[in-house]
C-alpha angles and dihedrals in degrees: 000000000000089000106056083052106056083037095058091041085053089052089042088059104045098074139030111257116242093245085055096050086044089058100038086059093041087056091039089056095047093053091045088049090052084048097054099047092051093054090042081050094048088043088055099046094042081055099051089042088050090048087052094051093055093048091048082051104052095043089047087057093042091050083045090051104054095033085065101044107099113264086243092073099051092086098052084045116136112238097179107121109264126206109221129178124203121192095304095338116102118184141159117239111208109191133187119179112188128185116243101174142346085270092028132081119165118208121209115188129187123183121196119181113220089223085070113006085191086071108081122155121189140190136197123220122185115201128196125190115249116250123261116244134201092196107055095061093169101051 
């Protein structure tokens, strides 16, 4: 009797049972699913980051851009809504330039991406006019 003993443990240990193979793949699968759901949550989240970026960009150009025009243009200026494309960013840029005071004008930009027009960002630019010298008769 000793020996069909030892004969049927060592049969017992030479393979997986089919219980043990069913719950290494139920565990397997658990893990793989978790996995899943953190990457398409990392994918989303790069996107949306990536979107942001774009739209501080654009506002910060658009910021640059009418920082550096000369103050005696501010006032020719077109306001009417403007449509731009960069690279594979299209927004629409919404100005309003109001005169504060005879040496004030005061900038507001929105920018609204086409892709989510509930996604506006704005900016507010105050301009002076620079002071009159006597004694800088070339500038």
């Amino acid at each position: 009797m000793k020996r069909s003993r030892t004969r049927y443990s060592k049969r017992a240990r030479k393979g997986f049972s089919l219980i043990e193979v069913m719950v290494a793949m139920t565990v397997l699968s658990l893990v793989l699913l978790q996995l899943a759901k953190v990457t398409t949550a990392l994918a989303l989240r790069g996107r949306t980051s990536d979107l942001v970026a774009k739209r501080v960009a654009s506002l910060q150009l658009e910021a640059n851009k009418f920082g550096a025009v000369p103050y005696s243009r501010l006032a020719n200026w077109s306001v009417a809504d403007q449509t731009i494309t960069r690279g594979n960013f299209t927004y629409t840029r919404h100005l309003v330039i109001t005169k504060v005071s005879n040496t004030r004008y005061s900038v507001k930009i929105v920018v609204t991406p086409t892709l989510d027009a509930t996604k506006k960002d704005s900016v507010m630019i105050d301009r002076t006019q620079p002071p009159q010298s006597s004694l800088c008769t070339g500038c």
